[in-house]
N, C-alpha and C positions, 0 to 999 in steps of 0.2 A: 809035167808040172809047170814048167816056164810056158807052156801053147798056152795050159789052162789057163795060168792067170794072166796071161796079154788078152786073152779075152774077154774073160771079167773084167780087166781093166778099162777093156774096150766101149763095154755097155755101160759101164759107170760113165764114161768120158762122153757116151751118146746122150744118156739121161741128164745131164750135165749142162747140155746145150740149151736148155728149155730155158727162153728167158723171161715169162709171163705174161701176161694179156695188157692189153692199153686200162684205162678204167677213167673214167667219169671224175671231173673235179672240179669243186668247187669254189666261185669266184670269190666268194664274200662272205663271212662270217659274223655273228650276233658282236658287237664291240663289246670290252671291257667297261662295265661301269660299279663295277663293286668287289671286294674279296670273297663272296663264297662259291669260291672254285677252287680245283685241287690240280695242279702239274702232275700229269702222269709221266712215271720214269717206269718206261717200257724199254726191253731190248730184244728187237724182233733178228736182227741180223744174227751172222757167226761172230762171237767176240774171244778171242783167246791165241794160243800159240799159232804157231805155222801149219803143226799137224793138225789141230784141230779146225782150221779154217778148211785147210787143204781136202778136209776127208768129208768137206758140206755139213759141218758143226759140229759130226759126231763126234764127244766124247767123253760122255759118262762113265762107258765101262773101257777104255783103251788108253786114256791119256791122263800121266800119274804126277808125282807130284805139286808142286802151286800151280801150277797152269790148269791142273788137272780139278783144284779145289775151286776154282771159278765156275764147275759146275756142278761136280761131287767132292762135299766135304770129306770123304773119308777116302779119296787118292794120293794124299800125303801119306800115308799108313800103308799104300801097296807098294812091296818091293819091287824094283826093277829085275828081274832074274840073273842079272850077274850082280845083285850087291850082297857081300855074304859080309858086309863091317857089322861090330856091336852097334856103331853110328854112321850117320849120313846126314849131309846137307843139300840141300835144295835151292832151285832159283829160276828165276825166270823175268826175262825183257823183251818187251815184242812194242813194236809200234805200228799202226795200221791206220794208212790213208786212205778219207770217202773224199778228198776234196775233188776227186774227178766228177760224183754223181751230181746227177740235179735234182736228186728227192730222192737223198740219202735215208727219210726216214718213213718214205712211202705214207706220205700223208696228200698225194696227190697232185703236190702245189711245186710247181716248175722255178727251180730257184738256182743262182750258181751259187757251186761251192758245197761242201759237204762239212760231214765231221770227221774227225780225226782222234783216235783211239791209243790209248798208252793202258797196256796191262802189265804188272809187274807181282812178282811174290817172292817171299822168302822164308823157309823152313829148311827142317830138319828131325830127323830119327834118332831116336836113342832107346836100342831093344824093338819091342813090338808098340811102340808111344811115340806119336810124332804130332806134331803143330806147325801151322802155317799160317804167314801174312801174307794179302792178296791187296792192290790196288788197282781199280779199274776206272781211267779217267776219260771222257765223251767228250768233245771239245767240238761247237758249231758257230761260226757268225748268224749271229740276229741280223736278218733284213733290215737293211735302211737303218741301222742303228753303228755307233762305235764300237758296242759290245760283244761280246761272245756268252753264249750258253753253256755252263758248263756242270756235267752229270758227274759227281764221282760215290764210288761203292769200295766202302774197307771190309775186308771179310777177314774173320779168326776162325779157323777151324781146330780141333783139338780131335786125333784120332787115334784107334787102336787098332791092333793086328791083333785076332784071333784065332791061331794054328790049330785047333782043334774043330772048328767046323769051316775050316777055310775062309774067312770073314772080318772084311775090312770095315767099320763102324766109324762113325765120325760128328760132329755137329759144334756147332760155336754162333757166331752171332755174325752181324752185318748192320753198316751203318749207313742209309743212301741220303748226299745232299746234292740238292740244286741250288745255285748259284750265278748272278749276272755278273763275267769281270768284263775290264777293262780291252780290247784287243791290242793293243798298244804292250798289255801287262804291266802295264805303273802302274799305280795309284791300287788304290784298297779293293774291295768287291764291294760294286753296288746293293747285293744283299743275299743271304743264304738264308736256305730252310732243308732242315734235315730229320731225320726218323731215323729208330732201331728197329729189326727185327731177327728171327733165331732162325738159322741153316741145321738139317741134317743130310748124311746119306750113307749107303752102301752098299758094296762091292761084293762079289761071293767069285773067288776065283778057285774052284775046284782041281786039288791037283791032280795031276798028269791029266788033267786033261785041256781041251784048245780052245775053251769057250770061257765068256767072263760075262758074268750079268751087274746090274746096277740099277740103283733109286737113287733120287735127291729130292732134297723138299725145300726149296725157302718161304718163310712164313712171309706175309704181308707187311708193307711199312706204314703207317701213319704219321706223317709228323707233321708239328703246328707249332715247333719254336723257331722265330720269324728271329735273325740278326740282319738288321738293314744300317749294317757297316758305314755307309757311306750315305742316309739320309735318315731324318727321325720320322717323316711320315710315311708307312708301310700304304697309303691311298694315295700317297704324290710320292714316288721312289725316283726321283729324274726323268720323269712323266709317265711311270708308269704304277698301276695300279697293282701291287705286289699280290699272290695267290694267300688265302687261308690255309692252307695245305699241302704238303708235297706226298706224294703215296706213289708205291709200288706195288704192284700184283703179286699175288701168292704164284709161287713156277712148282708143277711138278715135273721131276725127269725120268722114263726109266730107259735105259739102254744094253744092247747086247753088242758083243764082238763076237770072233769066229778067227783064228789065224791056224791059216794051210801051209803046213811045212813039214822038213823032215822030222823035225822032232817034236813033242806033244810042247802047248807052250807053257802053261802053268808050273814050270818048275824050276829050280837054281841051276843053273850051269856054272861051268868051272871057268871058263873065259872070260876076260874083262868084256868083251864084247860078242854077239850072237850074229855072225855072221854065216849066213846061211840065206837063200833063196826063201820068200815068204810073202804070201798074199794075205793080208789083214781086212776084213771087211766089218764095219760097225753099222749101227743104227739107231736113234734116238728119236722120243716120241715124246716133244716138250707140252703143256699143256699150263698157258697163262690167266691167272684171274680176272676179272672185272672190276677197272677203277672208279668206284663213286664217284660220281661228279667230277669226273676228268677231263682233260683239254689239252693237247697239244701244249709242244714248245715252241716251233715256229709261226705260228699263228698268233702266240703269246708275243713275240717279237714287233706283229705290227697291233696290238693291245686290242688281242680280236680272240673268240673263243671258239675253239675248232673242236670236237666232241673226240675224246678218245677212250677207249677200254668200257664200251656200252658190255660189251659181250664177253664171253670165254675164249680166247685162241688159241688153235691147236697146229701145232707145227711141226711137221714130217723131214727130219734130218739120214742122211744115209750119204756114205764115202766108202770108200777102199785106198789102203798104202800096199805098193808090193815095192819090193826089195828086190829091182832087178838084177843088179849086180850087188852080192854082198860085201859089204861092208864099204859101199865108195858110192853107189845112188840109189835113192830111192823116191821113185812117182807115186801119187795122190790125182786121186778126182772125185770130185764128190757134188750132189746135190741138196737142197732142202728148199722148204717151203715157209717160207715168209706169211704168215696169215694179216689179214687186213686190223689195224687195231684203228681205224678211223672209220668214221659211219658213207658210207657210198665210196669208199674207196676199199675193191679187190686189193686179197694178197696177190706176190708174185713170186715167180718162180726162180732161185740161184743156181749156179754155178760156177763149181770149185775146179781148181787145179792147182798142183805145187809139186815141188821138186827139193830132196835134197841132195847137195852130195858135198862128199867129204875133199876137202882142198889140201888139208894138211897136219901131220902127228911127229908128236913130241914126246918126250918123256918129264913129266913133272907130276910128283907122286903117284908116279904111276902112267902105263904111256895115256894121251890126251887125243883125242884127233879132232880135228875144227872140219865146218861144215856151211858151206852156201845154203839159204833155203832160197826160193821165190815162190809164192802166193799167190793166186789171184781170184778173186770173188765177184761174180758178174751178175746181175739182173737187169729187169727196165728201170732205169734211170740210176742205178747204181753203181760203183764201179770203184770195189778195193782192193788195193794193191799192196804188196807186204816184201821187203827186199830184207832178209836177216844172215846176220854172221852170229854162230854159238858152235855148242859142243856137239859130236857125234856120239850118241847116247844107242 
């Protein structure tokens, strides 16, 4: 068991290497000279916890709770196998630096500095009913500007346990706004535009057995309510020509898992903790819409319109976690594939690696144990790094 999965481990951590091809970029782009254009808010990268970066994004069907509703609404609603309470609470804080890359958002264009990612959530269980709040906040300096560009997405998920076909169901809404502040962070935002639109998905984790499948759907955003906080002409915004619209692409997700161990996984154990030897390996197959009349946000920085979301993109995520020593470390590696969402510029290739391990246990309702992770997410021109302190789950 342990030869086996050092070696699965192994060729995860080879495929992993791939850092993708150079690609062709362009010098100059059509200027801004009027509102009908729309800010595409695209997220091609891994955005979420440590396990989920670490495994090369997979995690539809393996990563439960908030963190887990960042990409399937209805993993708020899968129990952990040692939680046997009428209730349960949930949480999650992660922070993730691109400020190493120089075209953190592969649009081609060779720039210092990245963006910077804060996801957080909070819920809870009661019975087979559970809810989650999720914040995900993208954080970039605008060239040649005082500003920063800043993405954020509120997600409500509302989900249920179905014990009778093994089926975790889920769906709620999301709110995505774009926004110019201040980099300084005084002063007001130079101006936001924001849109709704509705999340589902679900989980089927079949018991006693090792497999777990999953879908997620988020619907498309359109939004065209313009607040320009900090000037009254949305065509002179502090010299820039504010967009007609902000939009997000419909995502579909579907993914599997597979966990090799002594025991089947899909079922409650009696231990606060499952400590035991085990190679986890997932895969997800994300598929992005086409944004109308879309353009870049760094391009929108020097008030230039760079074409984004012509096409459909389809992006190939896959990781493995083993548990090499139970219950005190556990390695991750993972890859996926980045699809190009800019016109004449190629996707590229990631990879993942992370680690956790457990530093130290206590007793507070019940014993606790704390846990190092480290992160790292690598491509051409990108490069994020994730250092977290939380709980050994």
């Amino acid at each position: 068991m342990l030869r086996s999965g050092v070696v699965v481990l192994a060729l995860v951590i080879v495929l992993a290497l791939g850092l993708g091809l150079p690609r062709t970029a362009h010098a100059q782009f059509p200027p801004i000279t009027d509102r009908n254009y729309a800010i595409d808010l695209y997220d091609g990268v891994a955005i979420g916890n440590t396990g989920m970066v670490g495994m090369g994004g997979a995690g539809a069907a393996v990563v439960l709770g908030t963190a887990g509703v960042l990409l399937n609404p209805s993993a708020i609603a899968v129990r952990p196998t040692t939680d046997h309470g009428r209730w349960s609470l949930d949480y999650h804080l992660d922070f993730l630096t691109g400020r190493y890359s120089s075209d953190y958002d592969n649009n081609g264009q060779v720039a210092s500095g990245g963006a910077e990612f804060v996801t957080a959530g909070f819920g809870g269980r009661i019975g087979n009913w559970a809810a989650a709040f999720t914040i995900t906040n993208q954080r970039a300096p605008l060239l040649g500007s005082p500003n920063d560009a800043e993405a954020l997405r509120f997600r409500f998920s509302l989900a249920t346990w179905i014990p009778r076909i093994d089926l975790a169901v889920g769906g709620g809404v999301q709110d995505a706004t774009f926004q110019i502040v201040p980099s300084s962070g005084s002063g007001g935002n130079l101006f936001s535009i924001s849109g709704v639109g509705l999340i589902a998905g679900a989980t089927w984790l079949p018991h006693g057995e090792s497999y777990r499948l999953a879908a997620a759907l988020d619907g498309s955003i359109d939004g065209g309510e313009v607040q320009a906080d900090a000037c009254g002409d949305p065509s002179n915004c502090a010299g820039y020509i504010l967009p007609d619209r902000v939009r997000a692409p419909w995502r579909v997700v579907a993914g599997a898992a597979y966990r090799l161990a002594p025991t089947a996984w899909n079922q409650q154990v009696a231990t606060p903790f499952r400590d035991e030897r085990a190679l986890t390996v997932a895969a997800d197959l994300v598929i992005s819409g086409a944004t109308d009349n879309g353009y870049g946000i760094e391009a929108f920085s020097q008030h230039e319109l760079q074409p984004s979301g012509r096409h459909i993109a389809l992006g190939v995520r896959g990781g493995a976690e083993f548990e090499a020593l139970p219950g005190r470390a556990r390695l991750r590696a993972g890859s996926y594939w980045e699809p190009g969402r800019f016109e004449g510029v190629a996707g590229r290739a990631h990879g993942t690696v992370g680690a956790d391990l457990r530093v130290f246990e206590f007793s507070l309702f019940g014993v606790r144990r704390g846990r190092l992770s480290l992160t790292a997410d690598v491509a051409h021109r990108y490069r994020n790094f994730v250092i977290d302190i939380g709980f050994w789950h």
